[in-house]
C-alpha positions, 0 to 999 in steps of 0.5 A, a space after each residue: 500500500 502507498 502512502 497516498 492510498 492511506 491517505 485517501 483511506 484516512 480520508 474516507 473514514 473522515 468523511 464517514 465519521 462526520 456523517 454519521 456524527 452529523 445525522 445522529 446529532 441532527 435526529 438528538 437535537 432540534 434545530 432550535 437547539 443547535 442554533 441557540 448560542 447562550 454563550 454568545 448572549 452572555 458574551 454580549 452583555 459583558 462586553 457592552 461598554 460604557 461611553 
């Protein structure tokens, strides 16, 4: 095997792994929910500056 068909193997497996992350976290989760950012929210209100 070369060193390119290992990478290209690796990459396969990459891409897998991401769809089957991706569609499992999409039938956990709602839509609302991974697009909410509470950290964001809170971020904004403590970097709101004085003038």
């Amino acid at each position: 095997m070369t060193l390119a068909n290992v990478g290209w193997g690796l990459s396969a497996l990459l891409a897998a792994w991401m769809l089957y992350d991706w569609l499992k976290t999409d039938t956990k989760y709602s839509e609302e929910m991974l697009t909410s950012s509470r950290e964001g929210e809170i971020e904004a209100v403590s970097e709101r500056h004085q003038i």
